[in-house]
N, C-alpha and C positions, 0 to 999 in steps of 0.2 A: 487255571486250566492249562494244558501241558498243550503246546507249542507244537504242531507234524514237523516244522519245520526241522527241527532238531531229533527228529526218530527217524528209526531203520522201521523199513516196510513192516517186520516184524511186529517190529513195538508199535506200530500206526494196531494193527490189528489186533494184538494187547489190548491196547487204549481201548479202542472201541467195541471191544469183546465187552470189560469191565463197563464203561458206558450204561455201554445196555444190560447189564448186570444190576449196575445202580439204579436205572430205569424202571426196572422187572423191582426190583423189592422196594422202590417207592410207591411204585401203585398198585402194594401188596398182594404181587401174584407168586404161585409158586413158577418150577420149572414147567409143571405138568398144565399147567395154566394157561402159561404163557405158549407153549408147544401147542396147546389145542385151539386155543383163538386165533395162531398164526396160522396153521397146516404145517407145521413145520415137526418134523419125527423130534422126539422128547429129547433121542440119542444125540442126534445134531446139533440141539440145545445146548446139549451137557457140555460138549463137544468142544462148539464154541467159545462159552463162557469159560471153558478152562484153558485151550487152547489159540482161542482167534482166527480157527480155521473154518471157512464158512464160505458155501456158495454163494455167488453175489443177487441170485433169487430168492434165497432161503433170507439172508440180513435182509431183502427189501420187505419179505411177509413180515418177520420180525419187527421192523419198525414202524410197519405201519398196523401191526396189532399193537403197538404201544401208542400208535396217535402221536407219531414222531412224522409222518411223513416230508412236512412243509420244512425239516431239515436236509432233508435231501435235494431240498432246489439249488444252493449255492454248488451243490459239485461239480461240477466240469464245466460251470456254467459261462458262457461268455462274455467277456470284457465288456465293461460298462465305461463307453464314453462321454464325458461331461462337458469339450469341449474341444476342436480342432488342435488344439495343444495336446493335447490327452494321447488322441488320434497319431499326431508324427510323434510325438515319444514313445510310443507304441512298439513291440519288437516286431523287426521287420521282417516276414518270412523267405524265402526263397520262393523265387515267380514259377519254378515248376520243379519235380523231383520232389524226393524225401529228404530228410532231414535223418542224419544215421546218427 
C-alpha cells in the first residue's frame, strides 16, 4: 500500500478516489449501485472515481455505504499515550496563539 506520506494532496485523493473504486467492484456494485445506496448523485460518483474530487460529505456516505465506516476512526484521531515518556516526547505546543 502506498505511503500519504510521500504524496501531494492530489495524489492523497487519487489514492483514495481508486480505493474506493476497488471497494465498489469488490463487492460487485455497479456505479449506479453504489450512488444509490449512498445518496450520493451517480455524477459525483463518476466524478470522483475519475477525478478525486469529492465533498467530504458525499466520501463519508460513500464509505459508509461500502461498510468501510470503522476506517474512518484513525483520522484526525488523537495521540495515544502509553506512557509518561510517550507524554514529554510529545510535541510541544505553544501555551496560547496559533501556530502559522
Amino acid at each position: 500500500m502506498i505511503s500519504f506520506n510521500v504524496l501531494s494532496p492530489e495524489e492523497i485523493t487519487g489514492e483514495l478516489a481508486a480505493r474506493l473504486k476497488r471497494r465498489r467492484l469488490a463487492r460487485n456494485l455497479t456505479l449506479e449501485g453504489l450512488a444509490a445506496r449512498s445518496g450520493v448523485a451517480l455524477g459525483t460518483l463518476k466524478k470522483f472515481e475519475a477525478t478525486g474530487r469529492i465533498a467530504l460529505p458525499s466520501f463519508i456516505r460513500l464509505v459508509v455505504a461500502l461498510d468501510d465506516a470503522p476506517a474512518l476512526e484513525g483520522v484526525l484521531k488523537d495521540a495515544e499515550y502509553r506512557s509518561l515518556d510517550d507524554v514529554l516526547k510529545s510535541e510541544k505546543l505553544p501555551k496560547r496563539g496559533r501556530i502559522k
